[in-house]
N, C-alpha and C positions, 0 to 999 in steps of 0.2 A: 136865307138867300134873298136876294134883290133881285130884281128885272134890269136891273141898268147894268149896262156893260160898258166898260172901255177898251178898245182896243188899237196898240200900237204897232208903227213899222219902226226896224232896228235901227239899219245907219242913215243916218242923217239925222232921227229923232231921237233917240237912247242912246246913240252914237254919235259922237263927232269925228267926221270921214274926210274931211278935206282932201282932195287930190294931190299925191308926195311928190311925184315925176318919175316913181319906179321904171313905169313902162319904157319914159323916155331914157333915161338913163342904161337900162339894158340895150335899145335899139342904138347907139350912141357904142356903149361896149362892144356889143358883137357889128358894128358897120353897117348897121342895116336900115334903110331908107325908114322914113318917118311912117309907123302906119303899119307894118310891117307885122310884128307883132300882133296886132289888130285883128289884118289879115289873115293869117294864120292860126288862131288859137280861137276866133270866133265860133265856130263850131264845137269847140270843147270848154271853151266856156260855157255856152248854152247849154252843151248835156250836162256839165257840173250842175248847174242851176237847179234841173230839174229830175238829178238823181240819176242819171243815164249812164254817170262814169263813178267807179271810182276814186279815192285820192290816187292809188296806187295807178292805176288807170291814167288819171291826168298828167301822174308826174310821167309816165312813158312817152305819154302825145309830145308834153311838153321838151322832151330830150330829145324825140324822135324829129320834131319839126324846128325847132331850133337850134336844132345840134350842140346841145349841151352835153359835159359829163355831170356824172351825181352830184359833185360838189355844187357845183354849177346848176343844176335843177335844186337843189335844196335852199340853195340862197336866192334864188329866181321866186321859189314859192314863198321863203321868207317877207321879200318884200310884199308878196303879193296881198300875204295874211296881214303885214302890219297896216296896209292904206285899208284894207277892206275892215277890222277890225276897230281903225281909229283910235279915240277914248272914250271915255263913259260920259255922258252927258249928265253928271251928278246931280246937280238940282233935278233935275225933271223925274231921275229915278227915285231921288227922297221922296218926291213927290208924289207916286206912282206907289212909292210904298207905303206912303202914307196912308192911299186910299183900299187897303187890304180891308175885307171886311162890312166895305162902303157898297161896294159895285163889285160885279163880276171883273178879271183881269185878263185881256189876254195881250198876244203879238202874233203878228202876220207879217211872215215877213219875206221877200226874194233875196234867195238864201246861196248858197253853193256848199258842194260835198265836201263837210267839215267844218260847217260853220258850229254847230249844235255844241262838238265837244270842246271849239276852242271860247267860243260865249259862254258857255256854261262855266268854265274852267276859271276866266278869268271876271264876269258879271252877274254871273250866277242870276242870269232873267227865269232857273226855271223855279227860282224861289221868288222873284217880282210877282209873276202871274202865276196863273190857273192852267193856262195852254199856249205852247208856241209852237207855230203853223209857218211852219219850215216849206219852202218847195220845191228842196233839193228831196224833201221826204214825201213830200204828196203829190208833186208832179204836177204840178198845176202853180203857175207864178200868176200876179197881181198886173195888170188889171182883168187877167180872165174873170167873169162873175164866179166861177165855181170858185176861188180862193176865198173869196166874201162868207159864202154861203159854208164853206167848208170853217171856217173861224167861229161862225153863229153853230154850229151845228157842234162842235167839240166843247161850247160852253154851254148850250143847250139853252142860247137864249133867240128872241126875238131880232130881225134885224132893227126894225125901228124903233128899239129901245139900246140901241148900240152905237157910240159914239167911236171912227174910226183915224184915225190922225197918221199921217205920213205927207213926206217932203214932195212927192212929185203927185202934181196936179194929176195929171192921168188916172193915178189911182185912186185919188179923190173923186173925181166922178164917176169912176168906176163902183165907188163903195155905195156915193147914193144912187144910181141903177139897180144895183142890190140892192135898196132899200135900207141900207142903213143911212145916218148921219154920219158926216163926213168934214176931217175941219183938216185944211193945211198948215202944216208947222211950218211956221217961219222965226216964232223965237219962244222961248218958256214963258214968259211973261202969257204973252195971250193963247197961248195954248193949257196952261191954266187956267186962265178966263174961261175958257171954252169949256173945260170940263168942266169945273165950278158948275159954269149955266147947264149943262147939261145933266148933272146930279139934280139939281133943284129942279128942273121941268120933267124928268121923267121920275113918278113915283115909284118906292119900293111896294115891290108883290106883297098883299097882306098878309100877316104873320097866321100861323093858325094857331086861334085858342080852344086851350081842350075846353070839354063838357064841364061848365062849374066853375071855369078859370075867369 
């Protein structure tokens, strides 16, 4: 085992998320002013996020406040999984898998109920890493410091020997408050750079030799 760790956020980094226009598209179908949607589901998106609802749960808010029928709630959540899920951001996961064995692995990520089994299903991150730090499961989203500290603690490492990478600045300085290292993804290229340098400046824990060895 090593002292270094890396640890990733899903979409935008492992994920390519680009915004599809579902939402606008739905407020478009059902007449309903721009925002609308927004308005309304805010509050249960938030508890998704943080584990409060759940699927079963949402899709009731989501028919009860939009006045959908079933069909109509299942194609509603359809889209919703396809923008939130994206694609795989394949280089950067070869990459990531490359480094099995190098460094500790994990993800930290702001999540919603149901993200786990349909990630898992289709990118299988919980064979990438070591731990994913869900917080639709821990109740605690990013930039709260306790999501930092709760990542370093499931891997059982150091934060300043933890290099953390995700898309939105916020969370970035949120990571080095926690005390870890913290690098903004803005494209593969230097976000390997970045881990690169950060393998090479923080050493591995020394190995232990038996008596005689």
């Amino acid at each position: 085992m090593t002292a270094t760790c890396v640890v990733l956020d899903i979409g935008g980094v492992l994920e390519i998320t680009p915004e599809t226009g579902w939402v606008q598209r739905w407020e478009e179908r059902l007449e309903l002013r721009p925002g609308t949607v927004g308005d309304r589901m805010r509050d249960v998106w938030r508890a998704g996020s943080v584990g409060r609802l759940s699927e079963r749960e949402v899709c009731e808010q989501v028919s009860a406040r939009l006045g959908l029928d079933a069909p109509q709630v299942e194609a509603f959540m359809a889209d919703l999984w396809t923008e939130y899920l994206g694609t795989p951001n394949e280089e950067l996961i070869d990459y990531v898998r490359g480094l099995r064995g190098r460094c500790r692995l994990g993800i930290l990520s702001n999540s919603f109920v149901g993200a786990r089994e349909r990630e898992t299903a289709l990118y299988h991150f919980d064979e990438l890493v070591e731990q994913v730090v869900y917080s639709h499961e821990t109740g605690i989203e990013k930039p709260d410091l306790r999501a930092f500290e709760a990542v370093c603690a499931r891997l059982d490492v150091r934060p300043e020997s933890c290099l953390f990478i995700d898309d939105a600045a916020v969370n970035v300085e949120a990571a080095r408050a926690a005390g870890m290292q913290a690098h903004l993804f803005e494209d593969n290229a230097r976000t390997v750079a970045r881990v690169a340098a950060h393998l090479q400046a923080v050493p591995a824990a020394p190995r232990r030799v038996p008596p005689g060895g």
